[in-house]
C-alpha positions in Angstrom: -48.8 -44.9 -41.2 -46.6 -42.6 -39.7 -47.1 -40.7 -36.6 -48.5 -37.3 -38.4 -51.0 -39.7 -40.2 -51.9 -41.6 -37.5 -52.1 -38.2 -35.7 -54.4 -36.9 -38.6 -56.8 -39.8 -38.6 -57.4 -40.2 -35.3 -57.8 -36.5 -34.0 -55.4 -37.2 -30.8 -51.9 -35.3 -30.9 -48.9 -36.6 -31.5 -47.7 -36.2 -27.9 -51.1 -38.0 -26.6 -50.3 -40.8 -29.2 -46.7 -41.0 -28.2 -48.2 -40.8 -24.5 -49.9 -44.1 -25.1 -47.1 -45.6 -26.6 -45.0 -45.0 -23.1 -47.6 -46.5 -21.1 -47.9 -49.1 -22.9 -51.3 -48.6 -24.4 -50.3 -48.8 -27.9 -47.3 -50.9 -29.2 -46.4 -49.6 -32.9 -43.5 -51.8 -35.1 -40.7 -49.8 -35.8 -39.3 -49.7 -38.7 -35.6 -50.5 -39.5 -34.8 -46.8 -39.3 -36.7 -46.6 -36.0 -39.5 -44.4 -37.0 -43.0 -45.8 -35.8 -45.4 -47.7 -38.1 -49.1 -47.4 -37.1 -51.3 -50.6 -38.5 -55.0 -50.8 -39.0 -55.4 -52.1 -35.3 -53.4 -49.3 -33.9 -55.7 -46.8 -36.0 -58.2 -49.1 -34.0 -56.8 -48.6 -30.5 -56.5 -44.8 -30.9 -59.5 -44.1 -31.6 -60.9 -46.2 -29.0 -58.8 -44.5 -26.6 -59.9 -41.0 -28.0 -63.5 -41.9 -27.3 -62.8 -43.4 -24.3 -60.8 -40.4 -22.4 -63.3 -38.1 -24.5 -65.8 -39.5 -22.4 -64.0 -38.7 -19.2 -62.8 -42.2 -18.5 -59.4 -42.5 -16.8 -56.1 -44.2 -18.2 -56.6 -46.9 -16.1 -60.5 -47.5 -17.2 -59.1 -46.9 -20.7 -56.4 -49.5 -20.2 -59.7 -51.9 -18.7 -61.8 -51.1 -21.2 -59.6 -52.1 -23.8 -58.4 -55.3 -22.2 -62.0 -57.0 -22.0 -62.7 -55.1 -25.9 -60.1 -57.3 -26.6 -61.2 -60.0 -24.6 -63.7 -61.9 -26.7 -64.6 -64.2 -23.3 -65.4 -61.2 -21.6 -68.3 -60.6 -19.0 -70.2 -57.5 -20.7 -70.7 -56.7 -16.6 -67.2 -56.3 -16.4 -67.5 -53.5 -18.9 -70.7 -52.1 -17.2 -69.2 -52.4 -13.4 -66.6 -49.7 -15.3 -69.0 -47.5 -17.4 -71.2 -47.6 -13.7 -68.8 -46.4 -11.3 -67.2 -43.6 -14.0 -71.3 -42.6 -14.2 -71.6 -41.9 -10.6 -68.2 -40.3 -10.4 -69.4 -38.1 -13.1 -73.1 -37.5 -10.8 -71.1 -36.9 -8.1 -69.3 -34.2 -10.0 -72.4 -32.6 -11.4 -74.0 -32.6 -7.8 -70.8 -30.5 -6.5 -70.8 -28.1 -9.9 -74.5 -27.5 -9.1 -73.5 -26.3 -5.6 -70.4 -24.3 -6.3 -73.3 -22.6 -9.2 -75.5 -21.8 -6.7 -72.9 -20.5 -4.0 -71.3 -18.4 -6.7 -74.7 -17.0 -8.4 -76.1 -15.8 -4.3 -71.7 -14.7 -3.9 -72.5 -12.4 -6.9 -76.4 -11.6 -6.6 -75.5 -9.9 -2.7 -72.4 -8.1 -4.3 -73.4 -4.4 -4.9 -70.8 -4.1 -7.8 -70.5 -0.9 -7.1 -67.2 1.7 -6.4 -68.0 0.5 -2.2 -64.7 -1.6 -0.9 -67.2 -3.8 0.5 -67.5 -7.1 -1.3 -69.3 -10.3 0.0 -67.7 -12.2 -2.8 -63.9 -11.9 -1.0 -65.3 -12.1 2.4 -66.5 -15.5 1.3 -63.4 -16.2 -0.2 -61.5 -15.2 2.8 -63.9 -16.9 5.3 -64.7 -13.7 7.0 -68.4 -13.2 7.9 -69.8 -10.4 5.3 -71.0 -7.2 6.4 -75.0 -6.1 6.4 
């Protein structure tokens, strides 16, 4: 397969796919005029990486993950020490969305809205003390 194939199959843009190949994620043959030749397994790999970073995991995880996948005397708690710590990253996100939500939502439920200068939304912003 050629890169636009490749590119086709696996959802992940060209750049991303020639991304992986600098990194050294992905190692396509080349043929004798230099162009890349995707196989099966690299069809494989892309995917696997799509999924991966789909689901938030980093290029390093990714490049971990896919080290024990291909690892067939791996330690599945290898894999789950990985898929654990990108979880709680991922709770620790959510817990600090949630706050930044509920900061924003009382920022906008005191702002009048109205044609007044006075805005409690900026003197948040600004770290001044808002007006009563």
């Amino acid at each position: 397969m050629n890169i636009g194939e490749i590119a086709n199959a696996t959802d992940l843009p060209a750049k991303t796919i020639r991304y992986y190949e600098d990194i050294g994620l992905i190692r396509p043959a080349r043929a004798e005029n230099g162009y890349r030749s995707y196989s099966d397994q690299d069809l494989h790999k892309l995917r696997f990486l799509g999924r991966s970073r789909a689901l938030g995991f980093s290029i390093e995880d990714c490049r971990a993950l896919m080290a024990l996948y291909e690892d067939k005397g791996r330690a599945s708690a290898e894999v789950r020490q990985i898929a654990r710590r990108h979880l709680a990253e991922i709770e620790s996100k959510i817990t600090d969305l949630r706050a930044m939500r509920d900061t924003l939502t009382h920022l906008v439920d005191t702002c009048a809205g109205d044609n007044r200068p006075d805005c409690p939304i900026l003197a948040d912003l600004s770290g001044e003390t808002p007006k009563s």
